[in-house]
C-alpha positions in Angstrom: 78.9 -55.5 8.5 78.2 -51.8 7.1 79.5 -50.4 4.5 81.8 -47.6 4.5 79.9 -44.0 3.4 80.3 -43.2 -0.3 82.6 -39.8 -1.4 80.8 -36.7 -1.2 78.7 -35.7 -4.0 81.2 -34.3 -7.2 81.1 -30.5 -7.3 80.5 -29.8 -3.6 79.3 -26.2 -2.9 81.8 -24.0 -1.8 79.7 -21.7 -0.2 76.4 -22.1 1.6 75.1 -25.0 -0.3 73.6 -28.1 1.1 74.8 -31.2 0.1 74.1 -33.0 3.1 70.4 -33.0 1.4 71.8 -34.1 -1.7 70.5 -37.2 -3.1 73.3 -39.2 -2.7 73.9 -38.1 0.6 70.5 -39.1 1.8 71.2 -42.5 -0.4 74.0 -43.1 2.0 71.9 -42.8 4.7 70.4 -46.4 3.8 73.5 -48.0 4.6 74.1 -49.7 7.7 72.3 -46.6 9.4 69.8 -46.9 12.1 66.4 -47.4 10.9 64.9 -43.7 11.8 67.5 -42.0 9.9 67.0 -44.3 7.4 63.3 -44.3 7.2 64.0 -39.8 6.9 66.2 -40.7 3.6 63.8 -43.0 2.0 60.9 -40.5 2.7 62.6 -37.6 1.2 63.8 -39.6 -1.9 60.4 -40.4 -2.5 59.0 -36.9 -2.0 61.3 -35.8 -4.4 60.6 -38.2 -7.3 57.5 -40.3 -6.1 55.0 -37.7 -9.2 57.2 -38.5 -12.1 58.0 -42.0 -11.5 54.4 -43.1 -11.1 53.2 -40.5 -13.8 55.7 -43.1 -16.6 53.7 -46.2 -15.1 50.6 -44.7 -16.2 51.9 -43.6 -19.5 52.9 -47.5 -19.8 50.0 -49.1 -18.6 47.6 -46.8 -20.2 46.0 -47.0 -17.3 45.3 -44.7 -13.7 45.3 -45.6 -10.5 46.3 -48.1 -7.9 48.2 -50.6 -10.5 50.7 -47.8 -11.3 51.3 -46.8 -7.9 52.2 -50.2 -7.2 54.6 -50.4 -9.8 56.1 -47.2 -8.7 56.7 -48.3 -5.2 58.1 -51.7 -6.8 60.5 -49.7 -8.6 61.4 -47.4 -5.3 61.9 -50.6 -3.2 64.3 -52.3 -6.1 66.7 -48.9 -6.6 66.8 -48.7 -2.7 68.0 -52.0 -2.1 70.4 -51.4 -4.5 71.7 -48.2 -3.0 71.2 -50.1 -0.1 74.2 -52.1 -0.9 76.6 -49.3 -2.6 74.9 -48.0 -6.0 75.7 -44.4 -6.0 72.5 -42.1 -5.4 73.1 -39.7 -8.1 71.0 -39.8 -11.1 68.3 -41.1 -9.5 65.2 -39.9 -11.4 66.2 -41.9 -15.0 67.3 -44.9 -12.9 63.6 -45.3 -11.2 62.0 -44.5 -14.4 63.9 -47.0 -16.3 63.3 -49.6 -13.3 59.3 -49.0 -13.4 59.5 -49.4 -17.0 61.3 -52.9 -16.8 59.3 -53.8 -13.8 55.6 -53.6 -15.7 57.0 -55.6 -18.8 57.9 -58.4 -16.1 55.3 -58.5 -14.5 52.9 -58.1 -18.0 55.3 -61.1 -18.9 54.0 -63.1 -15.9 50.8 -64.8 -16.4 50.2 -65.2 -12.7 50.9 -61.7 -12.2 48.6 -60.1 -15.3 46.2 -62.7 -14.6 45.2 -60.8 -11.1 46.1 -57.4 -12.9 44.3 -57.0 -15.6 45.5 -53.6 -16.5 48.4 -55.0 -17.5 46.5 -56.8 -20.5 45.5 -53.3 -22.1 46.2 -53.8 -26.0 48.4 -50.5 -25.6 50.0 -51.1 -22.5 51.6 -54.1 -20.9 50.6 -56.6 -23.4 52.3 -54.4 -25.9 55.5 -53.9 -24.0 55.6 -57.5 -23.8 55.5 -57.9 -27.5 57.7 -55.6 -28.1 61.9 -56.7 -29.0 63.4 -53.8 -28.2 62.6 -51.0 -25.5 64.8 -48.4 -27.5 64.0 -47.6 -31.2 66.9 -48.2 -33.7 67.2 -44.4 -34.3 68.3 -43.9 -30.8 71.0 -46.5 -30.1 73.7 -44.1 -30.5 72.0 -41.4 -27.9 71.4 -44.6 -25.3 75.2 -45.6 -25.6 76.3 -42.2 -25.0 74.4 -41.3 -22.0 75.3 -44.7 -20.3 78.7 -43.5 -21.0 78.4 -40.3 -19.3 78.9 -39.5 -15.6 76.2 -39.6 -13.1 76.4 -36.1 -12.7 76.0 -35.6 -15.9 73.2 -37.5 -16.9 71.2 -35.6 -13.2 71.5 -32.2 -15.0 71.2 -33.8 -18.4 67.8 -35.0 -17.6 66.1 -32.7 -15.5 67.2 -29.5 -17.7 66.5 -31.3 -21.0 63.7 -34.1 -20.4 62.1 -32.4 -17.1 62.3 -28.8 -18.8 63.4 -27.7 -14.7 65.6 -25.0 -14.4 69.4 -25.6 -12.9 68.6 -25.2 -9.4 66.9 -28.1 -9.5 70.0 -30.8 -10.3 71.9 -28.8 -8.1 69.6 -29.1 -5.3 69.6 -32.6 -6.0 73.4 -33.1 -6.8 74.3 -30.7 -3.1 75.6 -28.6 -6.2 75.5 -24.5 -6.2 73.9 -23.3 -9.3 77.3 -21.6 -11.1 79.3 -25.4 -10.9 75.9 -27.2 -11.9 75.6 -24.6 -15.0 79.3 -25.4 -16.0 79.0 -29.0 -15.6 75.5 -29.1 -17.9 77.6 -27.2 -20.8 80.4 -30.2 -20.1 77.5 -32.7 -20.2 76.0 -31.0 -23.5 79.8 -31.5 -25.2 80.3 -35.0 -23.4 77.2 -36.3 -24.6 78.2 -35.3 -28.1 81.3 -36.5 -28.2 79.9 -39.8 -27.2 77.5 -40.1 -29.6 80.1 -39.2 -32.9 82.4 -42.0 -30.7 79.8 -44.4 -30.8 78.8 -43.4 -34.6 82.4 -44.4 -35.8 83.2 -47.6 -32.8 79.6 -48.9 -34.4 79.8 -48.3 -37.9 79.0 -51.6 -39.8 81.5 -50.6 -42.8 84.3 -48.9 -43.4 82.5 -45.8 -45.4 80.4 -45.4 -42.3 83.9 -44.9 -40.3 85.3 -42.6 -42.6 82.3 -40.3 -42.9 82.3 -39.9 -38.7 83.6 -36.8 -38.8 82.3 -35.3 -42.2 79.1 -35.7 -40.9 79.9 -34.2 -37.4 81.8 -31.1 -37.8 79.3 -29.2 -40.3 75.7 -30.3 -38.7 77.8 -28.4 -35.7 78.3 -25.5 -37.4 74.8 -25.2 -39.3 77.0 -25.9 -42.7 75.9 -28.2 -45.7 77.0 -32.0 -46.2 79.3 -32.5 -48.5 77.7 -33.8 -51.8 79.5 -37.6 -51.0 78.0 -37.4 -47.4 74.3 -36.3 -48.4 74.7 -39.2 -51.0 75.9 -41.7 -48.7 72.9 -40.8 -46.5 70.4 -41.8 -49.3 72.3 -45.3 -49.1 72.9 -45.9 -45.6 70.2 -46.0 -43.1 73.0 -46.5 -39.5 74.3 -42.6 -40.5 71.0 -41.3 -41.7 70.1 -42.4 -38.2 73.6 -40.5 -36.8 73.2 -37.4 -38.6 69.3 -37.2 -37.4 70.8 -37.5 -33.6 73.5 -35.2 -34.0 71.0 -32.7 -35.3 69.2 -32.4 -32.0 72.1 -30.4 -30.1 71.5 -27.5 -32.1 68.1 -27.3 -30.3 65.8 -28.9 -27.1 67.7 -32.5 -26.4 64.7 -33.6 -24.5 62.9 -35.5 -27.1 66.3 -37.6 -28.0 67.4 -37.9 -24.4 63.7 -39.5 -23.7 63.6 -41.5 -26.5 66.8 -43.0 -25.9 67.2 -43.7 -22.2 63.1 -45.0 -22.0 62.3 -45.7 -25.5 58.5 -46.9 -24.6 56.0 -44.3 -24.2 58.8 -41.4 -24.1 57.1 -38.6 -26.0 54.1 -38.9 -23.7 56.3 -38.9 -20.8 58.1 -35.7 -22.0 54.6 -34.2 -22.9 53.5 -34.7 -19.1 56.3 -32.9 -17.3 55.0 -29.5 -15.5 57.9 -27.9 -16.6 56.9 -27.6 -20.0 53.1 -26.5 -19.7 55.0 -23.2 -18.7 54.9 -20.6 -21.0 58.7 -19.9 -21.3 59.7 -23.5 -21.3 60.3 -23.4 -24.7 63.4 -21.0 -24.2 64.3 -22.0 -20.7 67.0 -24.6 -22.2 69.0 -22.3 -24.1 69.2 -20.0 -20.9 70.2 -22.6 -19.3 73.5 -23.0 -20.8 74.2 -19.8 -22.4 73.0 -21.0 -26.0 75.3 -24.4 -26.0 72.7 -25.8 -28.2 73.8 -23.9 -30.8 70.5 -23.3 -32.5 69.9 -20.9 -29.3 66.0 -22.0 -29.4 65.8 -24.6 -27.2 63.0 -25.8 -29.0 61.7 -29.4 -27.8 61.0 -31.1 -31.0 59.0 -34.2 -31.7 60.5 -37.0 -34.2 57.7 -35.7 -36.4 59.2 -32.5 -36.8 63.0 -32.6 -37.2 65.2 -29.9 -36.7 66.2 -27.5 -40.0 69.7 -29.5 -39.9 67.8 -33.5 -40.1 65.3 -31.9 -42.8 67.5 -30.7 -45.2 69.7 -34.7 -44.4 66.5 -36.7 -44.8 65.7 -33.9 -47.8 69.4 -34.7 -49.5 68.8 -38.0 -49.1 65.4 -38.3 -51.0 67.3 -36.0 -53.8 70.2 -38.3 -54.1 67.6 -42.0 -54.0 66.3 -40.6 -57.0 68.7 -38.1 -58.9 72.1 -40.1 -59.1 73.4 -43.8 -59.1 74.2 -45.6 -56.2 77.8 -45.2 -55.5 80.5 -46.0 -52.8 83.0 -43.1 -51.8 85.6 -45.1 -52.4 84.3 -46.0 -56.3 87.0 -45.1 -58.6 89.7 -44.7 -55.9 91.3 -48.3 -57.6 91.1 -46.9 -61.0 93.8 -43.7 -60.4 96.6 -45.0 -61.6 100.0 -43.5 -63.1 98.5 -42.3 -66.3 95.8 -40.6 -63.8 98.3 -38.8 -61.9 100.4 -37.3 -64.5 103.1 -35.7 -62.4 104.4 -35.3 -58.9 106.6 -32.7 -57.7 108.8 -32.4 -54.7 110.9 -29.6 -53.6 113.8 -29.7 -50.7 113.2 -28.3 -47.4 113.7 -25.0 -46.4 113.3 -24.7 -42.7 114.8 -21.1 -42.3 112.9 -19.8 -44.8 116.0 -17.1 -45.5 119.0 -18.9 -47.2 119.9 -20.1 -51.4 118.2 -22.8 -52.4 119.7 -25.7 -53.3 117.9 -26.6 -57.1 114.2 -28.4 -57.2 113.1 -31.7 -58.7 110.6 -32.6 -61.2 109.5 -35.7 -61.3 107.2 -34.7 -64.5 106.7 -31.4 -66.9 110.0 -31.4 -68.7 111.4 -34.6 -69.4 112.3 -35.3 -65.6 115.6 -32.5 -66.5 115.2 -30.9 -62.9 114.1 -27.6 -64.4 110.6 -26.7 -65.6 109.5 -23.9 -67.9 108.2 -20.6 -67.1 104.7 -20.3 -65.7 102.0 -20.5 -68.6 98.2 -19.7 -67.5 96.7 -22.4 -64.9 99.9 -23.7 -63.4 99.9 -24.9 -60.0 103.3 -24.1 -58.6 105.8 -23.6 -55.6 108.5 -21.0 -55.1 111.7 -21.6 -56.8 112.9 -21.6 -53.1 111.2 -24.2 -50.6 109.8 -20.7 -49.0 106.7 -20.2 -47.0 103.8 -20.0 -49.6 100.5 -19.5 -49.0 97.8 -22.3 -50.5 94.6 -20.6 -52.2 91.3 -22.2 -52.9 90.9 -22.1 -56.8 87.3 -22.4 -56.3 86.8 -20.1 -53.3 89.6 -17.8 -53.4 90.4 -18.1 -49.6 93.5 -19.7 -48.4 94.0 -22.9 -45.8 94.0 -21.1 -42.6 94.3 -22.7 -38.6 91.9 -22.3 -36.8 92.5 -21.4 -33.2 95.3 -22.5 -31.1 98.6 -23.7 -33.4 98.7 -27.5 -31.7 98.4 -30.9 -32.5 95.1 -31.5 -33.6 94.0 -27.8 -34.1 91.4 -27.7 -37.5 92.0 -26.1 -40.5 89.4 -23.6 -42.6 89.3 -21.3 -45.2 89.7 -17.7 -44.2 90.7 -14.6 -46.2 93.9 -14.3 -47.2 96.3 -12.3 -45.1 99.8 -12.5 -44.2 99.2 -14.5 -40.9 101.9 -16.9 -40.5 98.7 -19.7 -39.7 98.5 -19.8 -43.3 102.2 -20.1 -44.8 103.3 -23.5 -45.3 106.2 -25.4 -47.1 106.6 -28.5 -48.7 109.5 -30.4 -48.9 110.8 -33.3 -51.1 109.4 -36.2 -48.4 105.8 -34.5 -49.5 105.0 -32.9 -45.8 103.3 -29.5 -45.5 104.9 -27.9 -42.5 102.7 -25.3 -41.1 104.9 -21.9 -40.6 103.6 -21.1 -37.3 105.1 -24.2 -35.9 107.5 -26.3 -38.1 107.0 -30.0 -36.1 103.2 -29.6 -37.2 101.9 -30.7 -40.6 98.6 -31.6 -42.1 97.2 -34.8 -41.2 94.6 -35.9 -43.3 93.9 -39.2 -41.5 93.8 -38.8 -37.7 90.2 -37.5 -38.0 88.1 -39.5 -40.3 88.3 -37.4 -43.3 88.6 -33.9 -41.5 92.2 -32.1 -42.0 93.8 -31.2 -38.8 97.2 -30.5 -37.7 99.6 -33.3 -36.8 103.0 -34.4 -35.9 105.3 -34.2 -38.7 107.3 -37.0 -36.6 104.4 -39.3 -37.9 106.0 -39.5 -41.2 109.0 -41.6 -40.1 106.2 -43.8 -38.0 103.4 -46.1 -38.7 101.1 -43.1 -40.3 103.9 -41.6 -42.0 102.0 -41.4 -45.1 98.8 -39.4 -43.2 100.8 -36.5 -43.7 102.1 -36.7 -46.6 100.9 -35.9 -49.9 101.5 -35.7 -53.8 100.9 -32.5 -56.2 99.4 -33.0 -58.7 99.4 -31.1 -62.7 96.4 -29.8 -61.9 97.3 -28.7 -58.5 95.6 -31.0 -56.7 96.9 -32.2 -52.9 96.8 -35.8 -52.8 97.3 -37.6 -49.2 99.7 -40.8 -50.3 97.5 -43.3 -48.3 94.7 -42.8 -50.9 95.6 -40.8 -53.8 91.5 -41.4 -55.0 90.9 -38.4 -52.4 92.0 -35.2 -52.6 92.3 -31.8 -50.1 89.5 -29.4 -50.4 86.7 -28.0 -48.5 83.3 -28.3 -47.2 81.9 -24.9 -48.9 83.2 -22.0 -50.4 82.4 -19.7 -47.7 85.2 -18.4 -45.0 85.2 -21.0 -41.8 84.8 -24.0 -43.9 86.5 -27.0 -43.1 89.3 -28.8 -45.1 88.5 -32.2 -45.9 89.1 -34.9 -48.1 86.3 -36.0 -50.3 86.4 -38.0 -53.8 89.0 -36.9 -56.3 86.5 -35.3 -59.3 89.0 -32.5 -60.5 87.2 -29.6 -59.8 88.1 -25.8 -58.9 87.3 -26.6 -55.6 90.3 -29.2 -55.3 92.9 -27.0 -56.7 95.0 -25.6 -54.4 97.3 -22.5 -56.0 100.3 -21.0 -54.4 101.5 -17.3 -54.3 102.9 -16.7 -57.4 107.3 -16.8 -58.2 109.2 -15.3 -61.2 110.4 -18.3 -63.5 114.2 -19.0 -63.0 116.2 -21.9 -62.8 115.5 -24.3 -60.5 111.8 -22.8 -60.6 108.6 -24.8 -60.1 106.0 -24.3 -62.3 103.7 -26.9 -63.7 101.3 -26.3 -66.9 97.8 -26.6 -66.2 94.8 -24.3 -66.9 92.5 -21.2 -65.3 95.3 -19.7 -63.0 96.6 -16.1 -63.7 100.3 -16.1 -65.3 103.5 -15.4 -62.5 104.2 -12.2 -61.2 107.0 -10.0 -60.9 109.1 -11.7 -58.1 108.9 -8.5 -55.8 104.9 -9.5 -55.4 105.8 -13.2 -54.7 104.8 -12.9 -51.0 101.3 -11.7 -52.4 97.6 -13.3 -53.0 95.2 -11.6 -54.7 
C-alpha cells in the first residue's frame, strides 16, 4: 500500500520558484512511486549532498578514500529508507551528516566489521569515537536541544547559511523557497534558536539560582551590556551558566562554530574548516548580509571555541575576577536575614485612578509614630505626592527614570530613559502596594514573570495566585521591594539610558533608590526621612524632574 504524498514544502514560492525540485518534493518521490522516477529523486538527492556527507566521514575516520565513501552511501541508504516510509525531506544535509557520524562509531564498535576495516582502528578516528561517552561536548547541550526543537525549515537555512557559509539561495533552492521568504524565515530561525536555547537554560537549570538568573543573563549579552555584579559572580561558581552565557554569546556573531559543535560534536571544527564556502574571501561577512545584521555583532565572524566572542571573554574574564577577588556566595545569601528591624518602614497610599480629584488622607505605616501624617520633607527623603498622583520614579544612582520600552502591553520591558513627561513613565502606587503604569491603568510592574527581569504585567495578578509579583513595599531609604522576596530590590542593569530594570540582591546602594517628583509638605503628605535627595519643591514644580 503507498503512502499518501507529504504537504508541500512550507513557504512555497509565489512566483516562479521551483519547488517541485525541492528536496522534499523529490523525497516524496521515493514513496510508492515507480522505480524510474524514483531512481531520478535518489540521484539528485545525492548530487546535491553526496561532497559534504562523505567529506565528515573522512574528517571522522581520519582517513581517505573508499572506507568513507562507503560509509556515506551507508548513511544515504539509511535516511532514504526512512523517507521511504514518511520522514519529511527537509533538513536533509545535518540528518545524513549525523547518520554517517553514528554509522562509523557502529561499525568501529563492531569487531567483525573493524576487523576487515582497518581504518576504522586509527587512534584518532573510529577507535576514538568508540571510546568516547558523549558525541556532544557539555558546553553545547543547550545549542543541541534547541535546534532539535526547531522546525525543519529552520534548521535547512540554519545550517547551510551558518555551518556551510552558502548564501540564501541555496536553502531556498533546496526548501522550493524564493530567496525574500527564505531570508525572513532565517532571521525567524536566528530568534527561534535563541529563544530555545534561554528556554532550555532555565527548563535545565540544576538549582534554583540557575532559574532565576535565565533571564539576567539573557537580555544584556543581547544588547552588548555588562552582567550584573551577582550574575558575573555566579558565573565564577557555576559551570551549567558559564556554559549558557558562552552559547548565548555566539548570536552576536558567526553561529557556525556552535551550530557544528552542537548538532555533530565529533570532528566539528574540521568539518566547518572544510566547507568551500568559507575559503571564499568574503565569507567572513556573508552571514551578517545574510540577515540584515541579526547577529547583532554585524561581523559575522566564524569564531573557534579558542577564541570567544568579546561578550564570553569578558564572562569567562568576570568570572576569573570573582574565583579570586570575593567569597563564594549565593544570590539569595542574606535574603533570610531582612527582617522587621531591616525594613524600617512601609508606606502605602490610596488609589487615585483619575488622577484629577481630592485626595482622601495617606497612611504611614512608619516615620511619625504610625499618626497618618508625616513631617515635611528633610534632605534624602524618598516620597510620594500628597495625592496618589502620577509620579515619575528617578534612578538615585543614574538620574534617569523607569521608562517602557516599546509597545504599552503585557509583558512589554522596562529601561531607564531620560526623563520627560511621556506618560510611559508616570506611575502610581496605591495602598495594596501595585505600581500602575499611567499609560495603561490594568498594567503594573511584574517583577516575577521573567526570571528577575521587570516587565509589565496584569495588575489582575494581584487578586490571583502571583498577586504578590506585583506588588511591592517602600522602603525609608526609597527602596522598591517586590513582597515575594523583600531580600531583592528594583534597580537596573547599568547606569546608562536603555538599561534594564531588574532585581538583584538588596545592598542599599544609590542605584536601588528610586526618588519621586518632588510635593510641597501638607497634611496628609508623604515624605519619609532618609539621606542624599534634594529638599521638596514649590508645589507648582511637582510635575517636574530635574
Amino acid at each position: 500500500m503507498s503512502l499518501p504524498p507529504p504537504p508541500r514544502p512550507p513557504y512555497p514560492p509565489p512566483n516562479g520558484g521551483a519547488p517541485e525540485e525541492s528536496d522534499e518534493t523529490l523525497a516524496a518521490r521515493l514513496r510508492g512511486r515507480p522505480e524510474g522516477e524514483a531512481a531520478h529523486s535518489v540521484a539528485l538527492l545525492m548530487a546535491r549532498h553526496w561532497r559534504p556527507v562523505q567529506d565528515y566521514a573522512e574528517v571522522c575516520l581520519a582517513a581517505a578514500g573508499s572506507v568513507p565513501a562507503m560509509a556515506a552511501a551507508a548513511a544515504f541508504h539509511q535516511v532514504f529508507d526512512r523517507l521511504t516510509f514518511g520522514e519529511p525531506g527537509v533538513a536533509l544535509r545535518p540528518r545524513l551528516l549525523l547518520t554517517v557520524r553514528d554509522t562509523i562509531r557502529e561499525w568501529a564498535a563492531e569487531e567483525r566489521i573493524s576487523g576487515v576495516l582497518p581504518d576504522l582502528e586509527k587512534a584518532s578516528g573510529g577507535r576514538a569515537m568508540r571510546s568516547a561517552k558523549s558525541m556532544t561536548p557539555e558546553n553545547r547541550k543547550l545549542a543541541e536541544r534547541s535546534f532539535q526543537t526547531l522546525q525543519p525549515f529552520a534548521q535547512c537555512v540554519l545550517w547551510h547559511t551558518e555551518v556551510e557559509a552558502e548564501t540564501i539561495t541555496v536553502p531556498a533552492a533546496l526548501l522550493g523557497m524564493d530567496t525574500d521568504t527564505a531570508s525572513a524565515a532565517l532571521q525567524q530561525a536566528h530568534e527561534k534558536f535563541r529563544e530555545g536555547c534561554v528556554r532550555a537554560h532555565r527548563e535545565l537549570a540544576p538549582t534554583k539560582d540557575c532559574s532565576f538568573y535565565n533571564r539576567l543573563l539573557d537580555v544584556p549579552i543581547r544588547r552588548g551590556g555588562t552582567l550584573l555584579p551577582d550574575v558575573q559572580q555566579h558565573l565564577a561558581q557555576c559551570r551549567y551558566c558559564r556554559f549558557a552565557a558562552e552559547q548565548l554569546s555566539y548570536f552576536e556573531g558567526g553561529l557556525g562554530v556552535l551550530l557544528a559543535e552542537a548538532v555533530l560534536g565529533w570532528g566539528a571544527r574540521p568539518y566547518l574548516a572544510s566547507r568551500p564556502g568559507r575559503a571564499r574571501p568574503d565569507s567572513r561577512t556573508r552571514t551578517a548580509g545574510r540577515h540584515g545584521g541579526h547577529s547583532g555583532g554585524g561581523t559575522g565572524r566564524h569564531r573557534l571555541l579558542s577564541r570567544l566572542p568579546a561578550p564570553g571573554r569578558r564572562i569567562v574574564d568576570a568570572a576569573r575576577s570573582a574565583r579570586s577577588g570575593r567569597s563564594s556566595r549565593s544570590f539569595f545569601v542574606g535574603a533570610g536575614l531582612i527582617g522587621a528591624g531591616v525594613v524600617a518602614s512601609v508606606v502605602a497610599v490610596s488609589l487615585w485612578p483619575d488622577h484629577g480629584g481630592t485626595a482622601d488622607p495617606v497612611a504611614s505605616t512608619g516615620g511619625n509614630g504610625g499618626s497618618g501624617q508625616v513631617s515635611s520633607s528633610a534632605p534624602g527623603t524618598a516620597r510620594l505626592p500628597a495625592v496618589p498622583q502620577r509620579t515619575r520614579l528617578r534612578n538615585a544612582a543614574a538620574d534617569l527614570c523607569l521608562d517602557i520600552r516599546g509597545t504599552v502591553k503585557a509583558g512589554a520591558d522596562t529601561s531607564l530613559a531620560t526623563c520627560s513627561s511621556a506618560e510611559t513613565q508616570e506611575w502610581s502606587y496605591g495602598t495594596d502596594g501595585l505600581l500602575r503604569s499611567a499609560a495603561n491603568s490594568g498594567l503594573c510592574l511584574d517583577s516575577h514573570a521573567d526570571a528577575g527581569v521587570v516587565v509589565l504585567g496584569t495588575c489582575a495578578d494581584a487578586k490571583a495566585e502571583r498577586g504578590n509579583d506585583v506588588r511591592y513595599d517602600l522602603t525609608v531609604q526609597g527602596e522598591l521591594l517586590p513582597r515575594w522576596d523583600s531580600g531583592l530590590a528594583l534597580t537596573s542593569t547599568t547606569k546608562d539610558p536603555g538599561a534594564d530594570i531588574v532585581l538583584k540582591v538588596r545592598d542599599g546602594s544609590a542605584s536601588q533608590r528610586w526618588l519621586t517628583d518632588s510635593v510641597s509638605a501638607s497634611p496628609g503628605s508623604l515624605s519619609i526621612a532618609g539621606t542624599g535627595t534634594p529638599s521638596p519643591r514649590p508645589a507648582h514644580n511637582a510635575d517636574r524632574l530635574s
